[in-house]
C-alpha positions as CSV (number, residue, x, y, z in Angstrom):
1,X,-13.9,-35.0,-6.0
2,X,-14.9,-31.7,-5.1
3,X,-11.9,-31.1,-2.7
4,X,-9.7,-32.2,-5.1
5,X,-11.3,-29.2,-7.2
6,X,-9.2,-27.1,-4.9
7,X,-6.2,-28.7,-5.4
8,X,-3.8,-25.3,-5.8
9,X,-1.5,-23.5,-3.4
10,X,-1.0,-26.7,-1.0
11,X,2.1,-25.1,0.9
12,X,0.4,-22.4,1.9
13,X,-2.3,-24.1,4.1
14,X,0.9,-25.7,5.1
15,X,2.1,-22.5,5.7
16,X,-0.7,-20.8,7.4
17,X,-1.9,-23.7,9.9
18,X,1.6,-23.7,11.2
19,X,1.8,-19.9,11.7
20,X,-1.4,-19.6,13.2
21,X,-0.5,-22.3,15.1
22,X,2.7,-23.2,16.2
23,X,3.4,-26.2,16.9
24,X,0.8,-27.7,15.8
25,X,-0.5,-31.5,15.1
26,X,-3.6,-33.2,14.4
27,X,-3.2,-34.7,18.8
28,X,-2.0,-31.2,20.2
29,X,-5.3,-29.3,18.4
30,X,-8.9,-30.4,17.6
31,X,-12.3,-28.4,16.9
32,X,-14.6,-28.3,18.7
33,X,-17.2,-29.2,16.3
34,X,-17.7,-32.6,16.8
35,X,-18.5,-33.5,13.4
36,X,-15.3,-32.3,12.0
37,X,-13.3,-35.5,10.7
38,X,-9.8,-34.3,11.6
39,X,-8.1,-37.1,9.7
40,X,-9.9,-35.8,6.5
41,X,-8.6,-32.0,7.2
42,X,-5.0,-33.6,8.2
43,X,-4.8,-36.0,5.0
44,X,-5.7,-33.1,2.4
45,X,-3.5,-30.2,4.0
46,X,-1.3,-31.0,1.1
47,X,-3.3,-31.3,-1.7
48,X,-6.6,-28.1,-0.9
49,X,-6.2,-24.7,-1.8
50,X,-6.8,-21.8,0.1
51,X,-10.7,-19.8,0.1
52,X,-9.5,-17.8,-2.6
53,X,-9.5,-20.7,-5.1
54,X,-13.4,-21.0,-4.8
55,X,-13.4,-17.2,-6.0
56,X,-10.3,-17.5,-8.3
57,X,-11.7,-20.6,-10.2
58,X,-15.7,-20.9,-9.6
59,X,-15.4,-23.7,-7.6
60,X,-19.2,-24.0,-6.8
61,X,-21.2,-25.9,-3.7
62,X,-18.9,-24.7,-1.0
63,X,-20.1,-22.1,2.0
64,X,-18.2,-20.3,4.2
65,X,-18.4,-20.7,7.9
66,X,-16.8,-19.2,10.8
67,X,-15.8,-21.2,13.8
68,X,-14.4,-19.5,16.9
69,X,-10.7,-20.3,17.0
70,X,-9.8,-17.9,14.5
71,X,-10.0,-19.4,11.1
72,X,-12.6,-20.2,8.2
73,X,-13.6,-23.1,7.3
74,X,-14.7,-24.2,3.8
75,X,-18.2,-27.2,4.1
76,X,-19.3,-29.1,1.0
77,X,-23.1,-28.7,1.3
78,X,-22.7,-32.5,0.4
79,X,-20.4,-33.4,3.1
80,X,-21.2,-31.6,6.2
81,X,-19.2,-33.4,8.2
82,X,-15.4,-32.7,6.3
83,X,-14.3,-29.2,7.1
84,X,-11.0,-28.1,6.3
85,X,-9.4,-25.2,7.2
86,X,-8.5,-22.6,4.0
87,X,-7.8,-18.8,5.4
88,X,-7.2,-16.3,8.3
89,X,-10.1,-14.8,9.9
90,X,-8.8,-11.2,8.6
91,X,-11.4,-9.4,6.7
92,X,-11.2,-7.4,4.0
93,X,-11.6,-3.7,5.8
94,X,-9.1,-4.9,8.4
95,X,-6.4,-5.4,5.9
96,X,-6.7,-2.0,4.5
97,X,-7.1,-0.5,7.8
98,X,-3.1,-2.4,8.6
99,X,-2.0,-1.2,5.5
100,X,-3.7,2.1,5.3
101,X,-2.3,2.7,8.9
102,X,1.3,1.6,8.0
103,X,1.5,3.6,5.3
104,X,1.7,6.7,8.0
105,X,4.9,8.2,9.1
106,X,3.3,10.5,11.6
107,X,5.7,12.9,11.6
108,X,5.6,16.3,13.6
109,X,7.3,19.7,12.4
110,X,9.8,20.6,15.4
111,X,11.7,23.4,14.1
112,X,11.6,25.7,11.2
113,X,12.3,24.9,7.4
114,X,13.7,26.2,4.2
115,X,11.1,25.0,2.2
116,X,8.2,22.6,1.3
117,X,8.2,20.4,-1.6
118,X,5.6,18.7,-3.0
119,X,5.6,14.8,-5.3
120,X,2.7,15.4,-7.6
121,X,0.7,12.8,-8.7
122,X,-3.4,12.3,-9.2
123,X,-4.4,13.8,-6.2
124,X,-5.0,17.7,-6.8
125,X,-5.2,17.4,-2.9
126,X,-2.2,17.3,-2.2
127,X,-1.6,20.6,-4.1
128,X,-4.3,22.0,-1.6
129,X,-2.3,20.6,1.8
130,X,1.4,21.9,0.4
131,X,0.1,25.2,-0.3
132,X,-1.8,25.3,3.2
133,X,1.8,24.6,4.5
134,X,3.1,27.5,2.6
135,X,0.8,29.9,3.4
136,X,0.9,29.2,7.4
137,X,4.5,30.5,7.2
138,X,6.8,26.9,6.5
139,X,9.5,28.3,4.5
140,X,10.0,30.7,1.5
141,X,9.9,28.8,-1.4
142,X,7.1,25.8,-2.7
143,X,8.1,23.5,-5.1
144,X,6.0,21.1,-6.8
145,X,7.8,17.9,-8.9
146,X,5.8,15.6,-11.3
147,X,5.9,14.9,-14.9
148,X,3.8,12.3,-16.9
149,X,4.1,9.5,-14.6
150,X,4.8,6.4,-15.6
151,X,3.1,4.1,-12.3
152,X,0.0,4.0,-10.9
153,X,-0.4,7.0,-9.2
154,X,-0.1,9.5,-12.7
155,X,-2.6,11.9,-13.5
156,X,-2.2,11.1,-17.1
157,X,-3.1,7.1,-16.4
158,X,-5.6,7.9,-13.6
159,X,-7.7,10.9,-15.2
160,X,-6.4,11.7,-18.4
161,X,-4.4,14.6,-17.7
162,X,-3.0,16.6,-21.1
163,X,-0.1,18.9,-18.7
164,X,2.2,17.7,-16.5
165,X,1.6,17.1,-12.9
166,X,3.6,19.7,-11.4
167,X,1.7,22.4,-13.7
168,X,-1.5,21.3,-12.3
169,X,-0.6,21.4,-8.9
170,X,1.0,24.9,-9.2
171,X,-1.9,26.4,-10.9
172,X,-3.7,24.7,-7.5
173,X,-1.1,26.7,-5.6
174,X,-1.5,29.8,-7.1
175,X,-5.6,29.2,-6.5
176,X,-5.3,28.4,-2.8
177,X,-2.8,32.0,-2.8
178,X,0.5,31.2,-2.6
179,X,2.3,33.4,-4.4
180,X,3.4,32.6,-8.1
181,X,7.2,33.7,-7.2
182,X,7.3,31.5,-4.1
183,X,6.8,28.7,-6.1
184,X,9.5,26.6,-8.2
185,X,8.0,23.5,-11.0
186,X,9.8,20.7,-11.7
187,X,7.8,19.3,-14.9
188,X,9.8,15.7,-15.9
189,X,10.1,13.7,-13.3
190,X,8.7,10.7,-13.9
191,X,8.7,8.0,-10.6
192,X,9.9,8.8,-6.8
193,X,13.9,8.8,-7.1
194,X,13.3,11.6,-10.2
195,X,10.7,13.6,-8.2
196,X,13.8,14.5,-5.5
197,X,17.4,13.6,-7.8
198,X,15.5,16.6,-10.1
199,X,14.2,18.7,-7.4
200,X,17.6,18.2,-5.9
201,X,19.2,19.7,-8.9
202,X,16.6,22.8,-9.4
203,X,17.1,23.8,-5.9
204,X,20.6,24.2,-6.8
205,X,20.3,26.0,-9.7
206,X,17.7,28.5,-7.9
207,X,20.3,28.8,-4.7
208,X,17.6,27.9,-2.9
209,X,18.7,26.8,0.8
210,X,17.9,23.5,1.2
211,X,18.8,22.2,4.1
212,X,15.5,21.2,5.7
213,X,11.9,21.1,4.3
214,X,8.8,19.6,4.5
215,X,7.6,17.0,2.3
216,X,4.4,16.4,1.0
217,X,2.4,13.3,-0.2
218,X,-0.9,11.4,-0.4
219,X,-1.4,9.7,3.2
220,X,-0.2,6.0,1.6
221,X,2.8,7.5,0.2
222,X,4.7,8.7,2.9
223,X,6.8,6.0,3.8
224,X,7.8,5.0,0.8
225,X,8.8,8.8,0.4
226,X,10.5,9.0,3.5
227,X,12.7,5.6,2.3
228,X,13.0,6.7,-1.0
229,X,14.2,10.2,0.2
230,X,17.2,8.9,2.5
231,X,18.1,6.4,-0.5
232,X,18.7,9.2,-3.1
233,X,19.7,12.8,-1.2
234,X,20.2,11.7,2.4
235,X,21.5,15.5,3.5
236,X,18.7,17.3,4.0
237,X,16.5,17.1,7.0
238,X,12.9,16.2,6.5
239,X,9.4,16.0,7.8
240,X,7.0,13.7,5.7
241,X,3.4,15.5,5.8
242,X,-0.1,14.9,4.4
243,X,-3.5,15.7,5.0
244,X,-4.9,14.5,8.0
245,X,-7.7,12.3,7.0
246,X,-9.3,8.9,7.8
247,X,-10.1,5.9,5.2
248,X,-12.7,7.0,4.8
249,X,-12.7,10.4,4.5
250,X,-9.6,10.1,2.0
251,X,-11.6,7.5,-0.3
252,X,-14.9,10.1,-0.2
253,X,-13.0,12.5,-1.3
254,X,-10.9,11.0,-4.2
255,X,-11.5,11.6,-7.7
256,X,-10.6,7.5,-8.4
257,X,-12.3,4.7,-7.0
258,X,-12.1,2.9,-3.6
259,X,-10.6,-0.2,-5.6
260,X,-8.1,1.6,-7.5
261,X,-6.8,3.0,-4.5
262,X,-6.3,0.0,-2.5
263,X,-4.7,-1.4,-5.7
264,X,-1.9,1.1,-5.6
265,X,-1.8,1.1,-1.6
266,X,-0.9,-2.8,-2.2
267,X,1.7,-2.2,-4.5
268,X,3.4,0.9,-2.7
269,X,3.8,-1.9,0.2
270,X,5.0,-4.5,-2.6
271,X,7.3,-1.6,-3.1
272,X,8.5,-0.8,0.2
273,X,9.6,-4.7,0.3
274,X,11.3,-5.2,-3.0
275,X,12.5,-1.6,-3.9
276,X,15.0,-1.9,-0.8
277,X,16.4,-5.5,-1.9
278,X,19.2,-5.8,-4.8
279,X,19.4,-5.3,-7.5
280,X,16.8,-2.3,-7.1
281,X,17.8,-1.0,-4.2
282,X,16.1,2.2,-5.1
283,X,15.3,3.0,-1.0
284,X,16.4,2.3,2.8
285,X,14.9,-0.3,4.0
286,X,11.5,-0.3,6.6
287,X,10.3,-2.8,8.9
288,X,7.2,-4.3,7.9
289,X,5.4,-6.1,11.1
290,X,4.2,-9.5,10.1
291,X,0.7,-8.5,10.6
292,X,0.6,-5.7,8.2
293,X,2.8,-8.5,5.7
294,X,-0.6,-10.8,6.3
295,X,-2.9,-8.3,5.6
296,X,-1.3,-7.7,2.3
297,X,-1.1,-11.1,1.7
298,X,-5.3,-11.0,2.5
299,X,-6.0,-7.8,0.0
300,X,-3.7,-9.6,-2.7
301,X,-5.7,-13.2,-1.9
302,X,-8.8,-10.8,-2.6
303,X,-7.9,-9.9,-6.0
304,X,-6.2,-6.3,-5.3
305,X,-3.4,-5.8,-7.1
306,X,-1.2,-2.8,-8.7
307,X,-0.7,-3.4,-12.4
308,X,2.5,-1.6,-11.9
309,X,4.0,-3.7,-9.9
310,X,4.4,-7.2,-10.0
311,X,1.4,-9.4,-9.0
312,X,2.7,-11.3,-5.5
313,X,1.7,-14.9,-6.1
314,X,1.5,-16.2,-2.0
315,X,4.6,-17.8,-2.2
316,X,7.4,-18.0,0.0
């Protein structure tokens, strides 16, 4: 009765014995634990959910237990000897450090640029590195682009903010001593595609040269800038940049929790995925290597999630 508790999600400990192990049958692979009753584990792969059920749903009774062929294992303290196998042996700081790291476009500035603009959002940070760039001599003009966002990254969901985004940052700008006639504000844009379609169209009306630039974003944004970018002006030749920090130095920093920003790291990678695929297609599309794939699927499995984006349910 208590494994049937777990009854949820049966195809993907289908699904996950078969991709950690290819091939694999209850002959070809066998614990070594010799109280493990492999018929038991073989005869309920189709019916036991994964570890995140015991969190999900309070199953209660159950321990954890790590055995060393790469898995967990879920015991009964009632029945020692039936073990079945439930997730990946991925942990929670290892996910976010795959995600975290593919998130990065490490970029490098190879020639000069006309400009830099800057996508506003919560981070006044950001503000601080684009007006670093500015200063050091990376073109003649800093433009900052943000309304009141509508997603997960907005100053006025986040913290409250009362102006727009691109006011704030400037104000930043104009702190840190760039110049307030070097810098352009682009005050409605409300997601991604609007931040560059309306910077796009300001840059034009200042006859700005804009054939190059630099552009700037929190650390976990830049590739979904970068894909964005070539989706909705493709002309102009770019260099993704942000500040140069670690985990966790970024999360010390940050004015919003550790959780919330893993929540929105998760669903910028949601993003990356579906944004490319009809009928969005609001972006190019990015590789995404299977292991950072599972360690989304581990953060999501966790519980992290961005509101803004639709909850992935571990299906296939």
């Amino acid at each position: 009765q208590r494994y049937l508790e777990l009854v949820h999600c049966s195809q993907n400990i289908k699904f996950l014995l078969t991709r950690k192990f290819p091939g694999f049958t209850c002959r070809q692979r066998r614990l070594k634990h010799e109280s493990v009753l492999w018929s038991i584990v073989l005869g309920f792969v189709s019916d036991v959910a994964t570890a995140i059920c015991c969190n999900r749903f309070g199953v209660t009774g159950v321990r954890v237990q790590k055995i060393n062929f790469g898995v967990t294992v879920l015991t009964s303290p009632t029945e020692n000897d039936k073990k079945v196998i439930v997730q990946l042996k991925m942990d929670e700081q290892e996910a976010i450090n795959h995600v975290w790291n593919y998130h990065h476009m490490k970029h490098t500035l190879v020639r000069p640029v006309d400009g830099v603009l800057c996508l506003c959002s919560s981070d006044i940070r950001v503000a601080r590195h684009a007006a670093t760039l500015h200063l050091q001599g990376h073109g003649s003009w800093l433009l900052f682009s943000g309304g009141f966002g509508t997603g997960p990254h907005s100053g006025k969901n986040l913290l409250g903010w009362k102006n727009p985004e691109a006011e704030i940052f400037a104000r930043e700008a104009e702190k840190c001593g760039v110049s307030a006639e070097n810098i352009y504000v682009e005050s409605e844009a409300r997601n991604t595609g609007e931040n560059i379609s309306f910077s796009r169209a300001l840059l034009c009306q200042k006859n700005a040269s804009h054939d190059s630039m630099i552009v700037v974003q929190k650390p976990f944004m830049e590739r979904r800038t970068f894909a964005t970018f070539k989706k909705v002006w493709s002309e102009p030749e770019i260099v993704i940049s942000a500040s140069k920090e670690s985990w966790e130095e970024y999360v010390a920093g940050s004015e919003i929790s550790r959780r919330d920003i893993v929540n929105i790291m998760v669903g910028d990678l949601q993003r990356i995925k579906v944004y490319a695929e009809p009928p969005r297609e609001f972006q190019i599309s990015q590789e995404i290597p299977s292991i950072v794939w599972e360690a989304f699927e581990r953060l999501v499995a966790l519980g992290y999630y961005d509101a803004g984006c639709a909850l992935y349910t571990m299906r296939r």
